[in-house]
C-alpha positions as CSV (number, residue, x, y, z in Angstrom):
1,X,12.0,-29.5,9.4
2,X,8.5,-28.0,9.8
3,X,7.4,-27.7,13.6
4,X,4.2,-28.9,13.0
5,X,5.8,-32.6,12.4
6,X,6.7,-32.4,15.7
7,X,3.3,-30.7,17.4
8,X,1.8,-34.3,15.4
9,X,4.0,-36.4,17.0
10,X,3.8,-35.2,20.3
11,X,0.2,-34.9,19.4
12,X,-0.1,-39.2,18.9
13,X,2.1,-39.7,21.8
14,X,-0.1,-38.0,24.1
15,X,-3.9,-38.8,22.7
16,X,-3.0,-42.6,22.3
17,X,-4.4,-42.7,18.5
18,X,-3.8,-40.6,15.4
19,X,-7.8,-40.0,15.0
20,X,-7.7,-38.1,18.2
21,X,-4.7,-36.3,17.8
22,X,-5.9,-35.0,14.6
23,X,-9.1,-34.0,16.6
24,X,-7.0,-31.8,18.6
25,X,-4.9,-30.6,16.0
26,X,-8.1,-29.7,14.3
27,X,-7.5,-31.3,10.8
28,X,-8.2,-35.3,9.3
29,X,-6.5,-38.6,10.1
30,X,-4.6,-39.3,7.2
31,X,-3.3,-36.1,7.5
32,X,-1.8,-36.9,10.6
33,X,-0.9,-40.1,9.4
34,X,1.3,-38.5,6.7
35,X,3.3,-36.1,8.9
36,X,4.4,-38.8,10.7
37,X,5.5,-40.6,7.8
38,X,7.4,-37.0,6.6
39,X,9.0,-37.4,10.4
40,X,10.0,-40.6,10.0
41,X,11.1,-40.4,6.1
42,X,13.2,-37.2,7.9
43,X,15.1,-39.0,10.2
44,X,15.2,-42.4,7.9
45,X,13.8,-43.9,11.0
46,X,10.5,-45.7,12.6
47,X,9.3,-43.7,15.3
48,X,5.7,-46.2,16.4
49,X,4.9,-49.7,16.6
50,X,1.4,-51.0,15.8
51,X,0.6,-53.9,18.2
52,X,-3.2,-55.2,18.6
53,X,-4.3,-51.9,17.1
54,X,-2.1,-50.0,19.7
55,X,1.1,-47.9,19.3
56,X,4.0,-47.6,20.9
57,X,6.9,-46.1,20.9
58,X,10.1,-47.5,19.1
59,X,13.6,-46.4,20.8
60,X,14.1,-43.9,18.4
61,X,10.6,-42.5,18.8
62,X,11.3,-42.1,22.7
63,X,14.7,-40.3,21.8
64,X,12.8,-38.0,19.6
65,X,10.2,-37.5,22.3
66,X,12.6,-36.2,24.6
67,X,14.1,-33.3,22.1
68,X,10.6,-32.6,20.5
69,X,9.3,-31.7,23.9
70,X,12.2,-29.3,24.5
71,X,11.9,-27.7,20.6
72,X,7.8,-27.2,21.2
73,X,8.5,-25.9,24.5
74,X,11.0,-23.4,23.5
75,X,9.2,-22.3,20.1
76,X,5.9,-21.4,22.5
77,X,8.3,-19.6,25.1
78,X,9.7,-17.6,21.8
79,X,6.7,-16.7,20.5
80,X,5.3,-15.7,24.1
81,X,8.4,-13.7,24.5
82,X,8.1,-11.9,20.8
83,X,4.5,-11.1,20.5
84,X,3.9,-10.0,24.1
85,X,6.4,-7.7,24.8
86,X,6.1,-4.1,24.2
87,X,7.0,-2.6,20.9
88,X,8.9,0.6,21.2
89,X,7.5,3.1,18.3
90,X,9.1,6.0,17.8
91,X,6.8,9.3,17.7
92,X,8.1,12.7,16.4
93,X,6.4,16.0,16.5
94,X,7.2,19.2,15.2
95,X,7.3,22.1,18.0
96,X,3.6,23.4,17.8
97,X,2.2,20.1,17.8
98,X,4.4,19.0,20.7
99,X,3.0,22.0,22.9
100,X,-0.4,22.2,22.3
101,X,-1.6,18.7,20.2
102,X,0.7,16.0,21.0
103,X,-0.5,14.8,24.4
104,X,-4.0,14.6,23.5
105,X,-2.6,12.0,20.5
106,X,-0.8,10.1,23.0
107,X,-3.4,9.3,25.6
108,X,-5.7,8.1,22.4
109,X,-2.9,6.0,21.4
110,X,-2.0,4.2,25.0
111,X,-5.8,3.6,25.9
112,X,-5.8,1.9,21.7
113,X,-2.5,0.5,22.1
114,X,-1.5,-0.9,25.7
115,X,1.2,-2.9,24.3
116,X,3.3,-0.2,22.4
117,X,5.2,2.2,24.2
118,X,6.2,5.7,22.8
119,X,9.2,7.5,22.6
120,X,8.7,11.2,21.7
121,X,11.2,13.3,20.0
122,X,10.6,17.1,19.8
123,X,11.9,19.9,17.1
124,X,11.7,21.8,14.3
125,X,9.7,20.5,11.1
126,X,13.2,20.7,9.2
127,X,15.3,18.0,12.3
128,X,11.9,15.8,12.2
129,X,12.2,15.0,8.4
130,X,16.1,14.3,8.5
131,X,15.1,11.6,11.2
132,X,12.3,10.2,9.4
133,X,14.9,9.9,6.3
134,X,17.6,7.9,8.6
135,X,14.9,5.8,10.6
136,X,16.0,7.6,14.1
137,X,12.0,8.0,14.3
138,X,9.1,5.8,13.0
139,X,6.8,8.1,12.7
140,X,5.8,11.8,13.2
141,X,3.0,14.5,13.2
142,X,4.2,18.0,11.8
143,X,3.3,21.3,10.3
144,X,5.8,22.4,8.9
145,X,7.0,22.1,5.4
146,X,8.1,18.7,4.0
147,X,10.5,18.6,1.0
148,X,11.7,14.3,0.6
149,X,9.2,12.4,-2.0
150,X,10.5,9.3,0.1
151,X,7.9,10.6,2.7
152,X,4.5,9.8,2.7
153,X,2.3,12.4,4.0
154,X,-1.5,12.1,5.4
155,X,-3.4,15.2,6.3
156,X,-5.0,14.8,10.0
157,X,-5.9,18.6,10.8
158,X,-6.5,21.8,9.1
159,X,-4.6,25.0,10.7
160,X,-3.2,28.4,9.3
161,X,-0.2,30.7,9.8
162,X,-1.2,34.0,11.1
163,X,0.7,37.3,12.1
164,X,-0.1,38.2,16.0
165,X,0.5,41.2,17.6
166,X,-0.2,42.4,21.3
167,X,-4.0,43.1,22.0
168,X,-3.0,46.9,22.5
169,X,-0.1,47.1,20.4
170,X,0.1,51.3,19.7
171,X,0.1,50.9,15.8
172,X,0.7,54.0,14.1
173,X,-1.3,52.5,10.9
174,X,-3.8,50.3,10.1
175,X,-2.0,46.9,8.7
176,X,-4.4,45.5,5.7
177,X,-1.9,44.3,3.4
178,X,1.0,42.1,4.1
179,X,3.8,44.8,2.9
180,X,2.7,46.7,6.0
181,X,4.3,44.4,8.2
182,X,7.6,45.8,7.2
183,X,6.6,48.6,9.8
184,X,6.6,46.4,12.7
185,X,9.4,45.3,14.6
186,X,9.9,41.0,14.2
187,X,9.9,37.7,16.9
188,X,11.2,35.1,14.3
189,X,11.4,31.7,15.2
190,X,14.7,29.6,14.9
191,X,16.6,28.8,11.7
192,X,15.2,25.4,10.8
193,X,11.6,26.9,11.4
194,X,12.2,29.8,9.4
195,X,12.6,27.8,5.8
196,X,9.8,25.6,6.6
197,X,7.5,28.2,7.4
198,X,5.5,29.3,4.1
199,X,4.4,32.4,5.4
200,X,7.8,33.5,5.9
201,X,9.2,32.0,2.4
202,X,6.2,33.7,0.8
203,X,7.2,37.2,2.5
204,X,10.8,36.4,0.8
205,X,9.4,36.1,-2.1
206,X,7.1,39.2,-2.2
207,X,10.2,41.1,-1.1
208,X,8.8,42.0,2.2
209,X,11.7,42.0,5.0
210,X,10.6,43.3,8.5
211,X,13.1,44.0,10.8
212,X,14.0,41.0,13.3
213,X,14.1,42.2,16.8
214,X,14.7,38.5,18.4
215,X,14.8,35.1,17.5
216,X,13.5,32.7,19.7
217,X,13.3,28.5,19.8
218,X,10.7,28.2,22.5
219,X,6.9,29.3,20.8
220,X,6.1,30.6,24.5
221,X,8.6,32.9,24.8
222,X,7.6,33.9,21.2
223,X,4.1,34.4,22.3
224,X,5.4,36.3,25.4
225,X,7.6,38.9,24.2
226,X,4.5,39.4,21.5
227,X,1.9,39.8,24.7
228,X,4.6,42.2,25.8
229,X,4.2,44.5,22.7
230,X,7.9,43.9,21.1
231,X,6.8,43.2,18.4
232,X,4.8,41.0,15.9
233,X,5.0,37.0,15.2
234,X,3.6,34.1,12.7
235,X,2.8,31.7,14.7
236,X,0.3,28.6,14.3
237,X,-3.3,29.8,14.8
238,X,-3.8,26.4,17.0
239,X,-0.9,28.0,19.1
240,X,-2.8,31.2,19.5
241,X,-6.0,30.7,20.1
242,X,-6.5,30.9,24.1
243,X,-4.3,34.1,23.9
244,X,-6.7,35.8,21.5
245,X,-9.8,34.1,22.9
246,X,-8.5,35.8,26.5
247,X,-7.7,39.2,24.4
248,X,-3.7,39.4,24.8
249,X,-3.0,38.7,21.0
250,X,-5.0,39.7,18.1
251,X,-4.9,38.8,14.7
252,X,-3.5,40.5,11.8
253,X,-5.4,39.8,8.7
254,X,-4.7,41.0,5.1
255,X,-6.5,41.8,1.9
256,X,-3.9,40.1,0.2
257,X,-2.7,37.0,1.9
258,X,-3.5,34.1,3.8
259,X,-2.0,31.6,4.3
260,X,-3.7,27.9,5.1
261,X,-1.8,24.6,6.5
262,X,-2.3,21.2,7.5
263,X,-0.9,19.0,10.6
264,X,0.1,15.7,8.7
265,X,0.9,12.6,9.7
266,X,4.1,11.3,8.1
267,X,6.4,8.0,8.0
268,X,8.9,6.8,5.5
269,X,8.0,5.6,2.5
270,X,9.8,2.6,3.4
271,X,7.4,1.8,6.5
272,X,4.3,1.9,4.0
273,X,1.7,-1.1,4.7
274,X,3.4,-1.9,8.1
275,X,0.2,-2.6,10.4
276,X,1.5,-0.4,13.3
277,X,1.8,3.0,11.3
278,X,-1.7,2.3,9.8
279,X,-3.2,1.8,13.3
280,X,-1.5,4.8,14.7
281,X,-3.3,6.8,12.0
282,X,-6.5,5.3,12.6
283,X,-6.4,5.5,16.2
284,X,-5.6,9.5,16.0
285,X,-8.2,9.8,13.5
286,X,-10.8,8.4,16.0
287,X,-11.0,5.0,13.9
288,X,-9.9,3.0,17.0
């Protein structure tokens, strides 16, 4: 049964003639002539009588009446009820994007989107991609590394990995090449950062091992202890730019290494073509 047999009939019933209920139904007369026919071939039933050019209603048509009114008033109430409510999209962001990007995103995306609400999940680069993999979050923006082909990835932002130390850090050297950080004392960041974090799995594999002082999950308490002089950290350069625009970190930069990254966008590749992910995207690309 297709509901637009129904929207017809109702259609007739209520515009007196099939001509003008196919004027409000926007198509032709003996198109509206034929769905009732489907109806009444349906129910093996006559639903109108024809008298002096007139119709009326048969018994059966004012039974049907009664129940089509209730099906087209529920179908409208459904669809009323589906495609105004709020969607719920999951957001996930890694833990430098969370502090210093990921509010900026969101009020783009609830002035774009006033019908989608966000839930925000925030951790390591490492947590974010196992959730992506289960569906536990729809989407995400990250910087860290990302090792599943099953996820789609979409550059939004360039950034870089530095090494920081405190503006007046008492160095006993100069440190131009990135072996000279095995002087300096370490703030590492926790576990699941650590093997997403390139420049840290390119020190491993240049054989470069400074000594960890501390590790620490929270990236303010990293940038405090290194403000404090304990030590040295490699840190996002997005996270430390007011501190070395305000002259309490300073750059370390090497002859040797550098060490550039992107803040991507990502989403399963199961979710690929769904019309909410794509407008996401656009919207924090400044396309909405």
């Amino acid at each position: 049964m297709n509901i637009k047999l129904l929207e017809a009939f109702l259609a007739v019933i209520d515009h007196k003639t099939m001509s003008a209920a196919a004027n409000r139904l926007f198509t032709t007369q003996p198109n509206i002539s034929l769905m009732i026919k489907d109806l009444e071939n349906y129910y093996s039933t006559k639903l109108f009588n024809r008298v002096s050019r007139k119709l009326y209603l048969t018994p059966e048509g004012i039974k049907l009446e009664k129940y089509a009114r209730k099906v087209i008033a529920d179908f409208k109430e459904m669809n009323e009820a589906m495609f105004n409510q709020n969607k719920i999209i999951r957001i996930g962001s890694s833990v430098t994007v969370g502090q210093y990007l990921l509010n900026g995103y969101l009020k783009k995306l609830k002035s774009s989107m006033q019908n989608v609400e966000f839930e925000v999940v925030i951790n390591n680069t490492a947590e974010i991609e196992k959730l992506i993999l289960n569906n536990r979050i729809d989407l995400a923006i990250v910087e860290g590394k990302i090792n599943s082909k099953n996820i789609i990835q979409i550059e939004i932002l360039k950034d870089e990995l530095i090494a920081i130390i405190g503006y007046n850090y008492p160095l006993e050297k100069d440190v131009k090449k990135l072996s000279d950080l095995e002087l300096l004392p370490w703030i590492s960041r926790e576990e699941g950062s650590h093997h997403r974090n390139q420049f840290e799995i390119d020190m491993n594999e240049r054989k470069i091992h400074p000594q960890v002082v501390f590790r620490a999950t929270n990236l303010e308490t990293i940038i405090q202890a290194v403000e404090n002089n304990y030590g040295f950290a490699i840190i996002s350069k997005i996270a430390a730019k007011e501190a070395i625009k305000k002259q309490s970190l300073k750059q370390l930069n090497f002859a040797d290494y550098s060490c550039p990254r992107s803040i991507r966008y990502i989403y399963n590749r199961n979710h690929d073509g769904d019309l909410i992910v794509s407008q996401i995207l656009d919207c924090i690309n400044n396309k909405l």
